[in-house]
N, C-alpha and C positions, 0 to 999 in steps of 0.2 A: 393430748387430744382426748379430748371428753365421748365417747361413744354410744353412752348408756342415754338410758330414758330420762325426761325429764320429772317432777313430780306431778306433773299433769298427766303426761305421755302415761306411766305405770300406772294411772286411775285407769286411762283406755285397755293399755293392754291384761291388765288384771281382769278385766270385765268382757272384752272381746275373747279373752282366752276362758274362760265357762262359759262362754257362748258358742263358740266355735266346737269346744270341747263335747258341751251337756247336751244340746241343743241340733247345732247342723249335721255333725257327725252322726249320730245316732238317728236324723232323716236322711240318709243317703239314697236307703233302699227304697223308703217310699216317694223319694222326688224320683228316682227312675221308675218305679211302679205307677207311676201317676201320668207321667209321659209316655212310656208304653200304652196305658189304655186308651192315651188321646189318640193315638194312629197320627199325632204330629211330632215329630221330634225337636221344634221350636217350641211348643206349648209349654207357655208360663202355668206350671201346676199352682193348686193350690197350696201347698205345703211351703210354697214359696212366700205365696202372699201371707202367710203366716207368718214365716220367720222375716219379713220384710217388715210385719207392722210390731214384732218382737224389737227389732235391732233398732226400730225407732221409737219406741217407748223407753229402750235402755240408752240410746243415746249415743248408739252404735250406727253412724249415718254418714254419709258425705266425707268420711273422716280424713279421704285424701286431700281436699282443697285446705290450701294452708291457709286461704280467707276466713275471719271469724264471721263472719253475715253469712256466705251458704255454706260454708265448709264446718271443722273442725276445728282450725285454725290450728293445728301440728303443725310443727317443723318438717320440712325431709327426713331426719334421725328418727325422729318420734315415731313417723309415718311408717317410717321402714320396718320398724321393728314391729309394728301391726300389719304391713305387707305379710309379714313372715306366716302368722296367725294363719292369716285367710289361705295362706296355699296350702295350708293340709285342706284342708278342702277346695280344690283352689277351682272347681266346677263350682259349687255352691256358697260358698262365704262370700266372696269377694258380692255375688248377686245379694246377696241377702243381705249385705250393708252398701248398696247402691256405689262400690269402688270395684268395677267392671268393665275393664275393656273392650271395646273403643270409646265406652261412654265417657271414663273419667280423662283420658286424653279430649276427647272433642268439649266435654265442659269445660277444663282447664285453659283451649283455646276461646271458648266461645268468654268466658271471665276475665282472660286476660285484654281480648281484643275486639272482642263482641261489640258493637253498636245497643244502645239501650231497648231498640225494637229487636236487634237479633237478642237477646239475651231474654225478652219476654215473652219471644215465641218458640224460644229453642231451649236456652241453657233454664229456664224457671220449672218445666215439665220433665227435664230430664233431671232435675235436683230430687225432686219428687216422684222420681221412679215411672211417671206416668205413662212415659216412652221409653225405647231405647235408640238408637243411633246407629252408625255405620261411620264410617271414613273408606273413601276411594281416592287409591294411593299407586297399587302396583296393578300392570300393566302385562297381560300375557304376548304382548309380540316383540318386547325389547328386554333387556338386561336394569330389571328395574332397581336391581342393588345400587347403580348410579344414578341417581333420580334425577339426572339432565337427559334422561334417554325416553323422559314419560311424552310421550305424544299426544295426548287425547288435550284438544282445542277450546279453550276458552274465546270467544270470541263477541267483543261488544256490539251491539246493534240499537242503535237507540238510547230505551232506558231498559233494555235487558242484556243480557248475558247470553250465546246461543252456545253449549257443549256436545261435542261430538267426539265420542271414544268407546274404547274398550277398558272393563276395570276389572280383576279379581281379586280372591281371596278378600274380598270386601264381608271383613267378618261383621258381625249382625245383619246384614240386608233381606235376608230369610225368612226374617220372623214378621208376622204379621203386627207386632209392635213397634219395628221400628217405620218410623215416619222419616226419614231423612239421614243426610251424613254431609260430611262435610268431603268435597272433590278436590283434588291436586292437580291442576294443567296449565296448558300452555296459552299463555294470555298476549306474550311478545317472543314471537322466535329469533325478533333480530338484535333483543337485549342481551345486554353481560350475561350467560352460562346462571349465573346466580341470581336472576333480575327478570327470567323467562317465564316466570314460576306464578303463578297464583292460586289462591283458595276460594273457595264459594260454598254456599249451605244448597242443598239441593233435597226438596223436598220428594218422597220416594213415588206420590201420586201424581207427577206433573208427568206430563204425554213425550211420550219416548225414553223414558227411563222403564227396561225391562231385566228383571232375573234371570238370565240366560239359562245357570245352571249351578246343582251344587257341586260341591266343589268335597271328595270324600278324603278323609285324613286317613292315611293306613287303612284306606278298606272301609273306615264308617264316619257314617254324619258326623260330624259334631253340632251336639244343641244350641241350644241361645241365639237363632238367626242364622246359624253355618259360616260360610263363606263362600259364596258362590261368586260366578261372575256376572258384570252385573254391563249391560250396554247402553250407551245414552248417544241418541239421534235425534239431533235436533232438537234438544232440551233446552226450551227457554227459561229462565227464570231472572227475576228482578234485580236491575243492576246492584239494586240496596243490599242484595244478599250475598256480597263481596264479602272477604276478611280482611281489615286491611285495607291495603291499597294494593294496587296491581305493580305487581313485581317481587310480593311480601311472602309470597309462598317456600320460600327455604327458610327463611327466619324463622315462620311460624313454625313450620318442621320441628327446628330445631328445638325451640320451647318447648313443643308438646313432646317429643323425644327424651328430653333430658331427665322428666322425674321418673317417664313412664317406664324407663329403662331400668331406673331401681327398686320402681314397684315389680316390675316383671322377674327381678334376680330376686330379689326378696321372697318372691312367692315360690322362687324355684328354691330357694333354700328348706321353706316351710314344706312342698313336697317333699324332697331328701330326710327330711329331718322325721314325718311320718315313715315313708319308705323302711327307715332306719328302723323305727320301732317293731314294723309288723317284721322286720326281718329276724331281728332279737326275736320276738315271740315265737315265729315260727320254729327259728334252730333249735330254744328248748323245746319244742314239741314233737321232732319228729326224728328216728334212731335210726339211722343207715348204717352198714357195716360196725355192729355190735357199741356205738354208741353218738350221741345228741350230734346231729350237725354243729351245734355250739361248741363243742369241744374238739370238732375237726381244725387241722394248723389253716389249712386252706381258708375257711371260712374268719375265723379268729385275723389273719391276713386282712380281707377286707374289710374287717370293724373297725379296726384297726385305722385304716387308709380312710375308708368312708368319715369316720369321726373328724378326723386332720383337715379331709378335703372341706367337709362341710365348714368346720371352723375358721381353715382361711379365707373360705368365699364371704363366711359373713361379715368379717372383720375387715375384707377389702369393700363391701358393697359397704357397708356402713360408714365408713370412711371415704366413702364419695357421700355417701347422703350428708357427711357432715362436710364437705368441699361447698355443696350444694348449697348448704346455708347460710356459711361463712366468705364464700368470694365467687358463689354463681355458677352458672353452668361454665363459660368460659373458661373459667379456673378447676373447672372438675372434667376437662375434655376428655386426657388421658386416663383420669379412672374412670370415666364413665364407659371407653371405651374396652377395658380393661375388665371391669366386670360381665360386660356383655360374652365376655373372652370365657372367662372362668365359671360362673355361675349356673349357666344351662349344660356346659358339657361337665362338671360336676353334677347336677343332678340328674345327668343322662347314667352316669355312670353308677353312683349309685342303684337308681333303679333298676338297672339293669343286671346289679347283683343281688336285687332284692327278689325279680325273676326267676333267677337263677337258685334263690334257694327257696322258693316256692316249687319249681318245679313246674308240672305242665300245670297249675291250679293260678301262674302267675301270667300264663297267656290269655286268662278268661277275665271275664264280667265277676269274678267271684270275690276279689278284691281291688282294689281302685287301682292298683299298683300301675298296671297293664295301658290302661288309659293315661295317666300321670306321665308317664315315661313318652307316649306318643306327645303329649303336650310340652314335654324337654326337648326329645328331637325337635319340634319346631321351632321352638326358640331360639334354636342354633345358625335359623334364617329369618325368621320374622326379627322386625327392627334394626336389620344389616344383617349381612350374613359373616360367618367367622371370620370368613377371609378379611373383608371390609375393614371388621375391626382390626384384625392384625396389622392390612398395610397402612391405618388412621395412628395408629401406636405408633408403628416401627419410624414412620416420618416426623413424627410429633420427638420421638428419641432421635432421631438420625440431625433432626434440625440445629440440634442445641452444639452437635459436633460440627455441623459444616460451617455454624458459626464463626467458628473459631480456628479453624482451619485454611 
């Protein structure tokens, strides 16, 4: 099993990697500096549009879509391995080469399954950064980890659509960029469990689509649109801006799920893998009980572990990206699920040792660490929660025995 870059893929990652390195890293302080003076904490600074029209001069764009017309035209494998890149910074790269979540999930469906008019009013501006997006997915009055439990109403009338519901953690809807998302509800309650479901583009200015509230991670905003939740009463909008057909709403799920899942462990490796560094620096820097944290057994213990842990998560996520390529999502169930397992609570972990030998300088805005780590915890729920994956694994293993039994 081939895991490595292709010779195309090592032109990107040679090139994203001094970019990421030269470039976004060393704007860290001034894109917070920049957003602090706006009094908005969604405001797209300048420093962005900067490194925005950098990454597209150098060719460093779109690079998620494996389409060669708006993408990059990468493999999974390729992709992933530049996933990795953008999570050291995984607040600013990922923006700064237009592969940012929910945008590259909702373009990836608007590409796959788009109508030629959805794709000209939606997916051709969000290629070009001109907007951002949102997806409205989970739902604060049910157990939205099982997504047969989403209630908010899709309901035809004519030639529109009428939606009624509650949505949160509806990340980007904040920002005064994005224009729209794309909604998950219920279009038939008395279809098949899997056939109840549909999508629709809901644009963010139509009458009765309201911001309710934000929605604070650990105590603080998070930038780029937040996640607030967001309420829609009586939201008409045009039957044409269906995905799909009605009832297509878990499939498409799953499509936009499946890469997004290895872009999201990939970038959590990329955090770990900085974590790791500042942590190294740190220990030679600082001398507790007469000599270098670096040279404590304690510490030396978790390089140790960290090193191992980070290696087999990227070795298993990679090896779905290459599942991915060669026989599909289908054929990559079990590691997809598998890595969602391993990849955020390794870089939970990690970071949290990295904390830990920062000391109290590792609870502050003084290094990213701090931030990073709250972005790990969450991905231990956003996209399925651990549990989910577990009991999607242990059945998918449990199956092959009761077969045969």
């Amino acid at each position: 099993m081939q895991l490595g870059l292709s010779e195309r893929g090592q032109r990107f990652h040679t090139e994203l990697d001094a970019f990421v390195r030269d470039r976004v890293i060393p704007n860290e302080g001034v894109f917070e500096e920049q957003i602090a003076a706006s009094g908005d904490p969604h405001h797209h600074p300048p420093i962005m549009e900067e490194l925005q029209a950098e990454a597209r001069s150098r060719g460093l764009w779109n690079l998620f879509l494996p389409d060669d017309e708006h993408g990059a035209g990468l493999s999974n494998l390729d992709y992933a391995h530049l996933a990795e890149l953008t999570g050291r910074s995984v607040i600013m790269a990922p923006t700064a080469t237009n592969c940012a979540a929910p945008d590259t999930g909702n373009m990836e469906v608007l590409h796959l399954v788009g109508t030629p008019e959805q794709q000209r009013q939606w997916l051709a501006p969000l290629l070009e950064a001109e907007i951002r997006s949102s997806f409205f997915m989970t739902e604060p009055d049910v157990a939205s980890s099982d997504a047969r439990n989403i209630r908010t109403r899709i309901e035809r009338d004519g030639d529109h659509y009428v939606i009624n519901g509650r949505k949160w953690w509806s990340s980007g809807a904040s920002s005064s960029r994005c224009k729209g998302g794309i909604l998950m509800g219920v279009s038939n309650p008395e279809a098949d469990p899997y056939r109840q479901q549909s999508m629709i583009l809901v644009p963010m200015d139509t009458p009765g689509v309201e911001v309710v509230r934000e929605l604070p991670v650990f105590g603080r905003l998070d930038g780029h649109g937040g996640h607030p939740e967001v309420s829609f009463t009586d939201v008409r909008v045009p039957a044409s801006n269906l995905l799909g057909a009605e009832g297509d709403g878990f499939a498409i799920a799953q499509m936009r799920l499946g890469p997004g899942r290895i872009h999201h462990c990939m970038r959590a490796i990329g955090m770990a893998e900085r974590a790791f560094d500042l942590m190294c620096e740190r220990a030679l820097e600082r001398t507790p009980f007469g000599k270098p944290i670096a040279d404590q057994g304690v510490f030396q213990h978790w390089i140790a572990q960290a090193r191992v842990r980070i290696e087999q998560a990227r070795l298993l996520t990679l090896k779905t990206a290459h599942l991915m390529d060669t026989v599909g999502a289908r054929g990559a169930r079990l590691e997809i699920s598998a890595i969602k397992l391993v990849a955020p609570s390794m870089a939970e972990w990690v970071l949290e040792k990295a904390i830990q030998t920062y000391g109290g300088a590792g609870f502050t805005d003084e290094t990213p660490i701090a931030a990073m780590w709250a972005h790990a915890r969450t991905m231990r729920v956003l996209d399925g929660p651990d549990e989910v994956h577990e009991m999607a694994l242990a059945r998918r293993e449990l199956k092959r025995y009761r077969a045969t039994s």
